[in-house]
C-alpha positions as CSV (number, residue, x, y, z in Angstrom):
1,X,0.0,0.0,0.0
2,X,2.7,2.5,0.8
3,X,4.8,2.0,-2.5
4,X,1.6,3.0,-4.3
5,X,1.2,6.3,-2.0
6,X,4.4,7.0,-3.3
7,X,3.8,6.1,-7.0
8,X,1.1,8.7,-7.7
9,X,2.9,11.4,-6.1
10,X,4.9,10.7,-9.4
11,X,4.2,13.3,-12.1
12,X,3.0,11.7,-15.2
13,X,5.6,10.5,-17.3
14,X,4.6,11.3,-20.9
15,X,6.7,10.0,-24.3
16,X,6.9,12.9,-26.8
17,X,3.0,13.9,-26.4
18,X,0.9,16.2,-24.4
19,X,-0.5,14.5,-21.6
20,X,-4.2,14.2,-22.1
21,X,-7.0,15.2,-19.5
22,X,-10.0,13.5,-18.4
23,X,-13.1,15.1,-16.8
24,X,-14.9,13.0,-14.1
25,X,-16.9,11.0,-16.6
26,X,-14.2,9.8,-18.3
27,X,-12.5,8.7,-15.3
28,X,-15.6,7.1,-14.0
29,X,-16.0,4.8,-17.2
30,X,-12.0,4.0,-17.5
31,X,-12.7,2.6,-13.5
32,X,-15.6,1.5,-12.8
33,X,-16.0,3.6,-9.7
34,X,-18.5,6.2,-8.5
35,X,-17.9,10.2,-9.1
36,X,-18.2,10.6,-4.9
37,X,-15.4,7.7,-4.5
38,X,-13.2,8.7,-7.2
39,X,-13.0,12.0,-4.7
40,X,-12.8,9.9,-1.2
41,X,-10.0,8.1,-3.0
42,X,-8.0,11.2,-4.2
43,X,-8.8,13.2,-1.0
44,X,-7.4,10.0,1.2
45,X,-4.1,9.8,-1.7
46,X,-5.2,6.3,-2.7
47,X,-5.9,7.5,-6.4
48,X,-4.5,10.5,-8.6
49,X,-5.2,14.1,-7.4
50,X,-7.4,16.1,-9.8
51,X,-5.5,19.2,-11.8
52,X,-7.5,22.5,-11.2
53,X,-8.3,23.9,-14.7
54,X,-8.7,27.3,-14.3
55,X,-7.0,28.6,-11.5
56,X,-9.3,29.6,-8.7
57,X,-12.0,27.9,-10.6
58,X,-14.1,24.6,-9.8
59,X,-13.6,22.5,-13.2
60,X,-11.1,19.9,-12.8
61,X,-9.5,17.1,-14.7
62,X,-7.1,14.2,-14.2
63,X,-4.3,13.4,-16.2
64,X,-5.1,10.4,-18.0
65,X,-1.8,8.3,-18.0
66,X,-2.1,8.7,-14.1
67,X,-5.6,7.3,-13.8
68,X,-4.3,4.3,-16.1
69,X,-1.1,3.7,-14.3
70,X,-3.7,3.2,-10.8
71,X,-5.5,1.1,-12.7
72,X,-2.4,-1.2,-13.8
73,X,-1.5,-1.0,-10.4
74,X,-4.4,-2.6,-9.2
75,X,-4.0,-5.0,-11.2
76,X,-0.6,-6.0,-10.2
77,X,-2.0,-6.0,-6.7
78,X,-4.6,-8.1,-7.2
79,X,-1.7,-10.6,-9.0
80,X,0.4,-10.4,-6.8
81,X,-1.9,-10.9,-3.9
82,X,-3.6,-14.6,-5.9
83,X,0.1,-15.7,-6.1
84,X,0.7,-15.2,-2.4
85,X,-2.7,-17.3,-2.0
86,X,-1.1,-20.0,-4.4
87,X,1.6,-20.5,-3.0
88,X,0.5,-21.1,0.0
């Protein structure tokens, strides 16, 4: 759990290309989870923060390589934690 606080601290790591951003919708379909999570999540550091698209404005958006790298990640997680079981 730690090393992935530590991972999305990580700015997005982007190969020649503009990183993209996603509204709330988008992130909602790419993860299956609901709008008011997707905040509890974020607020607790347990999914990427939201970027503020106007400053002192209410709009945000999340980068979207950051919202797929936490979903790879719990993916991994959930791997790694059916091989503990296995091997067992």
């Amino acid at each position: 759990m730690h090393k992935l606080k530590n991972e999305l601290k990580q700015p997005a790591k982007e190969t020649n290309r503009t990183p993209k951003l996603i509204r709330i919708k988008s992130v909602i379909e790419l993860t299956g989870i609901s709008k008011s999570y997707v905040y509890d999540l974020s607020t607790r550091n347990l999914f990427p923060k939201s970027i503020q698209l106007v400053p002192g404005g209410t709009s945000v958006a999340w980068v979207e390589s950051e919202v797929l790298a936490w979903i790879d990640s719990r993916i991994v997680s959930r791997d790694a934690e059916d091989l503990k079981h296995t091997t067992q």
